[in-house]
The first five atom37 places (N, CA, C, CB, O) and aatype in JSON, in Angstrom:
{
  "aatype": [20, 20, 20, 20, 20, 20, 20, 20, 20, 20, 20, 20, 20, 20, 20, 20, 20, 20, 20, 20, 20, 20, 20, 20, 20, 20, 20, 20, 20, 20, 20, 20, 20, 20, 20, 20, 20, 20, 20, 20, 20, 20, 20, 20, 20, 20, 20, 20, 20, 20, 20, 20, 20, 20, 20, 20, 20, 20, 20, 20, 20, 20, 20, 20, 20, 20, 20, 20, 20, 20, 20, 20, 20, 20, 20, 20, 20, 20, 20, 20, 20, 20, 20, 20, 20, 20, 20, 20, 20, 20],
  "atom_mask": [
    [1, 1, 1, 1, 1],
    [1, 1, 1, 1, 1],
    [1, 1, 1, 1, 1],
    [1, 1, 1, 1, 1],
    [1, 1, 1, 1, 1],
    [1, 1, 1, 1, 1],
    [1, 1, 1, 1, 1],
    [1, 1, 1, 1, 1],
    [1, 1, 1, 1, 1],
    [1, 1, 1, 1, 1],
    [1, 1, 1, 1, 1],
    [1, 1, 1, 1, 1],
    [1, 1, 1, 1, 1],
    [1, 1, 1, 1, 1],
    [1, 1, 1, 1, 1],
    [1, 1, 1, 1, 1],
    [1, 1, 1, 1, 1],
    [1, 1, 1, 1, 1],
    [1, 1, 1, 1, 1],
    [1, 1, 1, 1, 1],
    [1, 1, 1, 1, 1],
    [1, 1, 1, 1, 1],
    [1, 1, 1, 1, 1],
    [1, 1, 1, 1, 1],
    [1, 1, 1, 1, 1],
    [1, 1, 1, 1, 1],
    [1, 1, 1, 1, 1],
    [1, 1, 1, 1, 1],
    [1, 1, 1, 1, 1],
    [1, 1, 1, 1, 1],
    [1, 1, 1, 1, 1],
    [1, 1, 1, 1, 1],
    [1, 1, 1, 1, 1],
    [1, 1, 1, 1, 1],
    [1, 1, 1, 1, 1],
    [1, 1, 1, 1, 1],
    [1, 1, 1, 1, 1],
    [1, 1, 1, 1, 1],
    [1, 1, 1, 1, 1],
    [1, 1, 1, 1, 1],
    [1, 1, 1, 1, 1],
    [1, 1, 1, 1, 1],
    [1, 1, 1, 1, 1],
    [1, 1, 1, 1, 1],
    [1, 1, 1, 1, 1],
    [1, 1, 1, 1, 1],
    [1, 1, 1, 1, 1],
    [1, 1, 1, 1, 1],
    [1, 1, 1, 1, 1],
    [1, 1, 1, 1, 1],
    [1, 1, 1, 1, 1],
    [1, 1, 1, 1, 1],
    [1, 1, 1, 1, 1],
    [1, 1, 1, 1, 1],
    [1, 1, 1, 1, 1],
    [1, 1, 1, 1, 1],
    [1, 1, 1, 1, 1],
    [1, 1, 1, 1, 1],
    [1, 1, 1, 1, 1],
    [1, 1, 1, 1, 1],
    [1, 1, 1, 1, 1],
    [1, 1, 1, 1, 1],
    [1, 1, 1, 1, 1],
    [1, 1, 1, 1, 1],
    [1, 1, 1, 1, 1],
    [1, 1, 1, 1, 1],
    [1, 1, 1, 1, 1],
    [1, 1, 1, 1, 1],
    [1, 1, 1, 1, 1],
    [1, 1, 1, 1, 1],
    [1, 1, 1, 1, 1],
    [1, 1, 1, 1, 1],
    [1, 1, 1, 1, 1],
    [1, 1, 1, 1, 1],
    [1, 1, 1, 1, 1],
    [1, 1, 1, 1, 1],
    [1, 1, 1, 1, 1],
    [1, 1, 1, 1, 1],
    [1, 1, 1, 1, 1],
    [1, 1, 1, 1, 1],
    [1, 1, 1, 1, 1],
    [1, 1, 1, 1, 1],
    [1, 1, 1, 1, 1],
    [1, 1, 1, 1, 1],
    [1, 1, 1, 1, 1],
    [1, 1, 1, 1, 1],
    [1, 1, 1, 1, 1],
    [1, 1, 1, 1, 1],
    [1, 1, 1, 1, 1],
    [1, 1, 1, 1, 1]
  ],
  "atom_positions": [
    [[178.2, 139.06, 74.67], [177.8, 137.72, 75.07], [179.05, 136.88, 75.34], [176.91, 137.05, 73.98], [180.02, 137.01, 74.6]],
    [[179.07, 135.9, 76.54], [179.89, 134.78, 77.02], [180.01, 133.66, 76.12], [179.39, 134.28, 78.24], [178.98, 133.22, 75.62]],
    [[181.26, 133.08, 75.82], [180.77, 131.85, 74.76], [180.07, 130.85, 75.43], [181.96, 131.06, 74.02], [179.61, 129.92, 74.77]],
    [[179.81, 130.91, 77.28], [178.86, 129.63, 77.4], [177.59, 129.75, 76.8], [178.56, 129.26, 78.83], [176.94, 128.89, 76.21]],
    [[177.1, 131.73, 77.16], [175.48, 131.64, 76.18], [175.39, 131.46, 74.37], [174.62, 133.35, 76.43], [174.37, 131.4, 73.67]],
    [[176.39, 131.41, 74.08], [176.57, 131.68, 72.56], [176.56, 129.91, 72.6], [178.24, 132.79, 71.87], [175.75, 129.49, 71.78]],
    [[177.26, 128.81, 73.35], [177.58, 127.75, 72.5], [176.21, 126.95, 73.19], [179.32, 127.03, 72.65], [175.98, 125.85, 72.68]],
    [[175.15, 127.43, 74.45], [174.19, 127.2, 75.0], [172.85, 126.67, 73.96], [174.05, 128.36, 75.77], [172.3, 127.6, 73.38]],
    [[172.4, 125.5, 73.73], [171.08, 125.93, 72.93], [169.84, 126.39, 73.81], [170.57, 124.66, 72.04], [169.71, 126.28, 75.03]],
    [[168.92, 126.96, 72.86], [167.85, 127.61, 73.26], [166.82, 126.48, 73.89], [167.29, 128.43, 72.04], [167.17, 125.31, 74.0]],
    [[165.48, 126.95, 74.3], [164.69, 126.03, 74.7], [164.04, 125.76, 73.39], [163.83, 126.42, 75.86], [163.62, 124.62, 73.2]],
    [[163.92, 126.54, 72.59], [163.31, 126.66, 70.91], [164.35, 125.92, 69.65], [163.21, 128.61, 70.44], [164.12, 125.17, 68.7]],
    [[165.34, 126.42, 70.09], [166.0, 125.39, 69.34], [166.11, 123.79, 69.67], [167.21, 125.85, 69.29], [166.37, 122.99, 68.77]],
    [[165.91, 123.37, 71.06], [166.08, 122.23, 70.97], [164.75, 121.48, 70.82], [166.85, 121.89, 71.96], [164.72, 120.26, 70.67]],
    [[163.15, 122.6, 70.87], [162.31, 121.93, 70.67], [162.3, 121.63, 69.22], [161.3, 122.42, 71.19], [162.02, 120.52, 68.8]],
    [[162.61, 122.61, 68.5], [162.79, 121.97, 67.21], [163.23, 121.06, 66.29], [162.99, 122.34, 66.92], [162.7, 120.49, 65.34]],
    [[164.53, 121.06, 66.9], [165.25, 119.57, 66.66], [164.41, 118.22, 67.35], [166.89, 119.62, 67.45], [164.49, 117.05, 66.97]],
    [[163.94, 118.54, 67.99], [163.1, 117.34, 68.24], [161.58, 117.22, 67.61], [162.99, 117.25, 69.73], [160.93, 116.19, 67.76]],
    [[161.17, 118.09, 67.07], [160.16, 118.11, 66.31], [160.34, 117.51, 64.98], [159.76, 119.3, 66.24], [159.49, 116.92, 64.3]],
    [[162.08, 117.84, 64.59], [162.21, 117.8, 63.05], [162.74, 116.2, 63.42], [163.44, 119.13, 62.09], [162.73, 115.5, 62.41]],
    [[163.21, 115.46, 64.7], [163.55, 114.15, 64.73], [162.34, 113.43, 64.43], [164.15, 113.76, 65.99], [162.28, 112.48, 63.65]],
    [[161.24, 114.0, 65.16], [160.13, 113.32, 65.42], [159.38, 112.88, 64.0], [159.27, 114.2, 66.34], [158.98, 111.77, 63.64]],
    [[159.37, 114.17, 63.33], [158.19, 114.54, 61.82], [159.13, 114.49, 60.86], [157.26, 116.25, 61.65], [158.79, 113.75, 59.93]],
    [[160.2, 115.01, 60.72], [160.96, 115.3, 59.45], [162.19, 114.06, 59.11], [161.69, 116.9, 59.67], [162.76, 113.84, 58.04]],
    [[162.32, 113.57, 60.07], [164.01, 113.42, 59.21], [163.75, 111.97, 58.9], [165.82, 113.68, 60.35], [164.68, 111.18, 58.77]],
    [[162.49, 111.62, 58.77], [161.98, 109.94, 57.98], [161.79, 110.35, 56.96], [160.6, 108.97, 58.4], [162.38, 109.79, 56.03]],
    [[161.06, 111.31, 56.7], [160.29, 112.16, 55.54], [161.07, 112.22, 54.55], [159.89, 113.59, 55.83], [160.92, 111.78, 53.41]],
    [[162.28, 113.0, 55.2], [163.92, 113.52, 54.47], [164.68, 111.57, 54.34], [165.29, 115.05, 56.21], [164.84, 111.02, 53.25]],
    [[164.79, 111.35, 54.8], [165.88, 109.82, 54.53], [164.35, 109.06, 52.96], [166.04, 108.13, 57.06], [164.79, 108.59, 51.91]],
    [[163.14, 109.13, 53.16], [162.6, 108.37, 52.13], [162.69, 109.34, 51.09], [161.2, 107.8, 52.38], [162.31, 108.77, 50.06]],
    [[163.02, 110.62, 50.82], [162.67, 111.48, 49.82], [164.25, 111.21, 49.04], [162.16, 113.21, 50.4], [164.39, 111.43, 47.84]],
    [[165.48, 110.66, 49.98], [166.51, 110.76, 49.45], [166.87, 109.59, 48.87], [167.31, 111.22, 50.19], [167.81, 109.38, 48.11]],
    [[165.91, 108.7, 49.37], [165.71, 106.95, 49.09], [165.41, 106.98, 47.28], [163.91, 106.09, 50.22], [166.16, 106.69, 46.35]],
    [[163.53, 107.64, 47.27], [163.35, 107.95, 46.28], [164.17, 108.5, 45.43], [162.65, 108.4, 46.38], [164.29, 107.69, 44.51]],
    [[164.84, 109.47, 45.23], [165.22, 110.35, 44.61], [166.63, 109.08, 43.76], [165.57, 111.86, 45.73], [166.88, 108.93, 42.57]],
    [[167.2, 108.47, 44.85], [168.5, 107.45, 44.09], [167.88, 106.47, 43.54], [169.68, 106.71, 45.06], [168.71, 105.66, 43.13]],
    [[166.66, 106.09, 43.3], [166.35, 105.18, 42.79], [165.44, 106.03, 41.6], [165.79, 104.14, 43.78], [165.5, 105.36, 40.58]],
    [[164.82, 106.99, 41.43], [164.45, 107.67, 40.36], [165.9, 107.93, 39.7], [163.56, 108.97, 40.73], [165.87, 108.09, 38.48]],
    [[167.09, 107.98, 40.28], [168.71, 108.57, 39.53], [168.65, 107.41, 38.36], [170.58, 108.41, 40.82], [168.7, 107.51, 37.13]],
    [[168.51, 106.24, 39.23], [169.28, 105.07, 38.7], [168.44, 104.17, 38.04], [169.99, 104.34, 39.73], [168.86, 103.04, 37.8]],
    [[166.91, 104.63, 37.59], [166.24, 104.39, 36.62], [166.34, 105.19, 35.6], [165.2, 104.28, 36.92], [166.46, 104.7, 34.48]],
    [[166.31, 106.48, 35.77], [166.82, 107.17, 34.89], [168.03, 106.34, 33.51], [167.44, 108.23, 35.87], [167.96, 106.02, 32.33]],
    [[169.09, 106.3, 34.68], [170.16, 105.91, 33.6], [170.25, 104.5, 33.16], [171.52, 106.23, 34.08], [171.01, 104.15, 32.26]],
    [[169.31, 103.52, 33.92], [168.76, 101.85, 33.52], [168.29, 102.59, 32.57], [167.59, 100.7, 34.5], [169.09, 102.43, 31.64]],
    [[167.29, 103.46, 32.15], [167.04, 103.8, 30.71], [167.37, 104.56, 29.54], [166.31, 104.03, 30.69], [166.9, 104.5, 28.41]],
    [[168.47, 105.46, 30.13], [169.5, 105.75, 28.89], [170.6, 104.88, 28.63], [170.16, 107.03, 29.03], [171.13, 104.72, 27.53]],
    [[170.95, 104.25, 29.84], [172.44, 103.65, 29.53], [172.31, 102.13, 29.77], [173.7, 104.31, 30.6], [173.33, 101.47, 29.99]],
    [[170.85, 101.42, 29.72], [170.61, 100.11, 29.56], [171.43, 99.7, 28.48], [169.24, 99.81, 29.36], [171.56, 98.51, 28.77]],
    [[172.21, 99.9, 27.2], [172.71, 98.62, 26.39], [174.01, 98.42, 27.16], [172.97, 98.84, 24.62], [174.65, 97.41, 26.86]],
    [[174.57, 99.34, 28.25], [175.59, 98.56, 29.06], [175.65, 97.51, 29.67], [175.92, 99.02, 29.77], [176.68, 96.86, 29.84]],
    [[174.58, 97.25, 30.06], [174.17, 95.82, 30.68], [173.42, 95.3, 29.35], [173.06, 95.89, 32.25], [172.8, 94.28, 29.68]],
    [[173.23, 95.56, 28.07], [172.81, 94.66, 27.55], [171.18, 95.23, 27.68], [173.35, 93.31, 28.18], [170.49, 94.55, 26.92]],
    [[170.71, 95.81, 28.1], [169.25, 96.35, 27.8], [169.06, 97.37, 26.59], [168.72, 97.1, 29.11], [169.41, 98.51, 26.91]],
    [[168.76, 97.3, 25.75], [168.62, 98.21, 24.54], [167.35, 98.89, 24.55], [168.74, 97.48, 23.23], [166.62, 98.59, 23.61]],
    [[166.83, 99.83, 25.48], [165.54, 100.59, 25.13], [165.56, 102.0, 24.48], [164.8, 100.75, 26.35], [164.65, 102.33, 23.73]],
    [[166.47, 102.72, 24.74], [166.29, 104.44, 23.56], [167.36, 103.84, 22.62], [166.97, 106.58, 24.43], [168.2, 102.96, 22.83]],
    [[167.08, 104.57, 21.5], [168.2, 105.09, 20.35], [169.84, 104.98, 21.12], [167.78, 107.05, 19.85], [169.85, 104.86, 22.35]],
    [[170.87, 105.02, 20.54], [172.35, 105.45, 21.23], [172.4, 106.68, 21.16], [173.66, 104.95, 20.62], [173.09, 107.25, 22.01]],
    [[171.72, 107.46, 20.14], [172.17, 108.83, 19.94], [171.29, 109.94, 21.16], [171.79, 109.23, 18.16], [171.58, 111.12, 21.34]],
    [[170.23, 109.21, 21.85], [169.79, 109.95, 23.04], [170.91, 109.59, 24.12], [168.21, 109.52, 23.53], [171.17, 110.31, 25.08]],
    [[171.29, 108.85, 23.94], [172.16, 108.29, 25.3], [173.31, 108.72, 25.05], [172.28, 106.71, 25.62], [173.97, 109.09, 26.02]],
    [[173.86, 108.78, 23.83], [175.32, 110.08, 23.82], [174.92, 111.1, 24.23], [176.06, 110.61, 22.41], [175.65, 111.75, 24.98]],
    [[173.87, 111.49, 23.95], [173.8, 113.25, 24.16], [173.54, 113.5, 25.89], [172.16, 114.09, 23.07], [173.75, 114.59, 26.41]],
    [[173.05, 112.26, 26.66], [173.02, 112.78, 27.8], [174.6, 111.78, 28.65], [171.24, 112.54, 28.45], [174.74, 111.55, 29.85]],
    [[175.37, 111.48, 27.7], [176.71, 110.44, 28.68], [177.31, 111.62, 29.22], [178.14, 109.29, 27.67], [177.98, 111.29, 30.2]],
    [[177.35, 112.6, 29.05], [178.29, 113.58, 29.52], [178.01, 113.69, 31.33], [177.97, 115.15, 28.58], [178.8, 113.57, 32.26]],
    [[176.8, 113.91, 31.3], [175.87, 114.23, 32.63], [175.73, 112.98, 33.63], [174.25, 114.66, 32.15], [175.35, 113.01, 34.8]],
    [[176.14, 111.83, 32.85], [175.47, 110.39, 33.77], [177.13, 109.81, 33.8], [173.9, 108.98, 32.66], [177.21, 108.62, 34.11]],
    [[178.28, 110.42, 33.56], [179.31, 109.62, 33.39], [179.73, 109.02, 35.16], [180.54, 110.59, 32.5], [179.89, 107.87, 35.57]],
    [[179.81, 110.34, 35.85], [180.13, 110.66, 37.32], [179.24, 109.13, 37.94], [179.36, 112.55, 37.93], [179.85, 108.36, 38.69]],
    [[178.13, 108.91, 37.64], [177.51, 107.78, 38.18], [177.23, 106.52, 37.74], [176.62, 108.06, 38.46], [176.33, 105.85, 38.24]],
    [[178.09, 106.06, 36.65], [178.21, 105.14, 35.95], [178.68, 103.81, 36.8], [179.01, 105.59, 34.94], [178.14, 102.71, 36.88]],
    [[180.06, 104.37, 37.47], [180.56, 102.58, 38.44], [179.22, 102.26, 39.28], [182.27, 102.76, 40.03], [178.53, 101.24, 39.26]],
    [[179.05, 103.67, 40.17], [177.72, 103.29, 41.31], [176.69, 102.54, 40.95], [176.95, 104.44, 41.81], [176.24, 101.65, 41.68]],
    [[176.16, 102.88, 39.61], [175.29, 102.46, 38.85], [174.78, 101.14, 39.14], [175.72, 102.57, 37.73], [173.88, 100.6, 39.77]],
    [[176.22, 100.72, 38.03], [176.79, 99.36, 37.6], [176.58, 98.54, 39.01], [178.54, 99.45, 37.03], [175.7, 97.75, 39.33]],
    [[177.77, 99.04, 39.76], [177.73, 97.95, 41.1], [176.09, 97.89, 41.77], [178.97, 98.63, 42.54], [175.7, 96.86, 42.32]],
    [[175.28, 99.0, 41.65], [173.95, 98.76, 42.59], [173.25, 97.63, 41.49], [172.8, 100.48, 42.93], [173.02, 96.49, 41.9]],
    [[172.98, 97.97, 40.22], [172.22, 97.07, 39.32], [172.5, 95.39, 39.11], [172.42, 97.71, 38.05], [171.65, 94.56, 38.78]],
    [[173.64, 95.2, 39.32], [174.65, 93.84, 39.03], [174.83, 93.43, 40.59], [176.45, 94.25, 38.12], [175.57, 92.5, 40.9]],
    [[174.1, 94.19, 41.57], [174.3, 93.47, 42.84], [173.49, 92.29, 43.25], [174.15, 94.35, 43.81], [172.47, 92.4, 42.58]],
    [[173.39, 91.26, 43.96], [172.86, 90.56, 44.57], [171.59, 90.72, 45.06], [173.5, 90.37, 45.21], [171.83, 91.57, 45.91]],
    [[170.35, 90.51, 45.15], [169.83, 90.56, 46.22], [168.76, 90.13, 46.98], [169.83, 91.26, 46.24], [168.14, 89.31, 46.29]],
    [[168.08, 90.31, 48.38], [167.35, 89.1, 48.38], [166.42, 89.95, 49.13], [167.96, 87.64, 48.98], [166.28, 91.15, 48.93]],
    [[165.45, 88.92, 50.48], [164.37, 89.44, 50.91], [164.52, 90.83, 51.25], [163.93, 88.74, 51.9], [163.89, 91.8, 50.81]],
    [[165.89, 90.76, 52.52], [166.63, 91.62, 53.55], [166.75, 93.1, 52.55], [168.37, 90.81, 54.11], [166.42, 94.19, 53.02]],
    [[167.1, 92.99, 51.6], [167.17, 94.35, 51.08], [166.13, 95.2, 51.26], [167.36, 94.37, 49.82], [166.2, 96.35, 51.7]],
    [[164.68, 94.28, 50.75], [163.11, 95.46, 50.43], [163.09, 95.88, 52.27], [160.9, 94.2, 49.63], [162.6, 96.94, 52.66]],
    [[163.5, 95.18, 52.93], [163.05, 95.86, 54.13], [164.13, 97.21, 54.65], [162.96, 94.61, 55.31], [164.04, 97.94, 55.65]],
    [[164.92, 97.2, 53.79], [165.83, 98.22, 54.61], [165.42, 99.55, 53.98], [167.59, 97.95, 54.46], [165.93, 100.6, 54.37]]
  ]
}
């Protein structure tokens, strides 16, 4: 094979990509939406007395700081952010 047919897409491949523009990749951006905001409730409820929220024991929340350390600044800055109408719509 020529690299023009090798770097060529198919008629199948490009219907697909347009199938997955069409059906999938909203599907995929809200599942990844969800998923950071299930992260960051998560750790609003182990690692709430950082902000001053006290809901589990400390000794559940040591045992999982090891695992939630990596997302601790992100956390912080999304929870302590500002915000107003403009956000719920985005």
């Amino acid at each position: 094979m020529s690299e023009e047919e090798q770097k060529k897409p198919s008629f199948w491949d490009t219907a697909k990509s347009i199938l997955y523009g069409m059906a999938g990749h909203d599907m995929s951006r809200y599942a990844l939406k969800t998923r950071g905001s299930m992260e960051h409730l998560f750790i609003l409820i182990t690692m709430g007395d950082l902000l001053g929220i006290p809901i589990l024991p400390p000794y559940y929340s040591l045992r999982i700081l090891p695992y939630v350390v990596p997302q601790i600044s992100t956390w912080k800055r999304r929870m302590l952010r500002e915000r107003d109408l403009t956000d719920a719509l985005a």
